[in-house]
N, C-alpha and C positions, 0 to 999 in steps of 0.2 A: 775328556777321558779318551785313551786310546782302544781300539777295538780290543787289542789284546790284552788289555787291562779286563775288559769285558766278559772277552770268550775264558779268561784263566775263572773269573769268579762262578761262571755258570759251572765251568769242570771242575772246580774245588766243592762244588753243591751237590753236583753228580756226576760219579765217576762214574768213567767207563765212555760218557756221552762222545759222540764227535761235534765236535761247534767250531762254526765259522759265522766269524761277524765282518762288519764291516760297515764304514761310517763315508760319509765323503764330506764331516764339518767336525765329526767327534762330539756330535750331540744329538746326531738322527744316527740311529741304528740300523742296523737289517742281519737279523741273526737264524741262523738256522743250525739246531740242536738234531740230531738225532740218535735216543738215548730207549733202552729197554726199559723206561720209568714208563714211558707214556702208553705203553701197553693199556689195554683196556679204560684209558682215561680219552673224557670229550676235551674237546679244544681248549674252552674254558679252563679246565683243571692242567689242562701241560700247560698254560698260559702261566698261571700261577705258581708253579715250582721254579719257572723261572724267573717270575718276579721276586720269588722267596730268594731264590740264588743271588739276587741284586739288590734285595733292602729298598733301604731309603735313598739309593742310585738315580730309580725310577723316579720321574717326576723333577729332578733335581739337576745332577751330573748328564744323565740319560734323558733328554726331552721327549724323545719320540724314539719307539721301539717296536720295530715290526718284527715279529716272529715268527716263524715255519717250524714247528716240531715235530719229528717221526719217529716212528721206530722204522727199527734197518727196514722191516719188513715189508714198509709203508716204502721204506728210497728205493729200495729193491724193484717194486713193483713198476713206480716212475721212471724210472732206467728204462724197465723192460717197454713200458709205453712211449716211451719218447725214443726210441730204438738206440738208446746208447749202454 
């Protein structure tokens, strides 16, 4: 499967989200969402809206799926820490 096959299903799940994925075999992932959903949600639960986003993908098309989800306000911060 191709990245962008990937990032459209996460964005069809949750608009609004910004997602960048990216694979280097198209079956190990590395994806990073960051989407106003995950407000006041633990890691766990932004894990899983994104697996909602992908179905029976996970496990399957997708073997391996590393995730980074924020909100803006979590990237915001990271910016400001990393001085970029």
């Amino acid at each position: 499967m191709h990245p962008d096959q990937v990032a459209q299903l996460i964005r069809s799940a949750m608009p609004g989200a910004e997602v960048r994925v990216e694979s280097p075999d198209q079956t190990h992932f590395e994806a990073q969402i960051v989407s106003e959903a995950f407000t006041g949600l633990r890691g766990v639960a932004r894990h899983q809206l994104v697996y909602q986003a992908l179905g029976t993908l996970v496990g399957r098309e997708l073997h391996a799926l590393s995730i980074q989800a924020l909100t803006p306000a979590e990237r915001a911060t990271r910016k400001l820490q990393a001085g970029g």
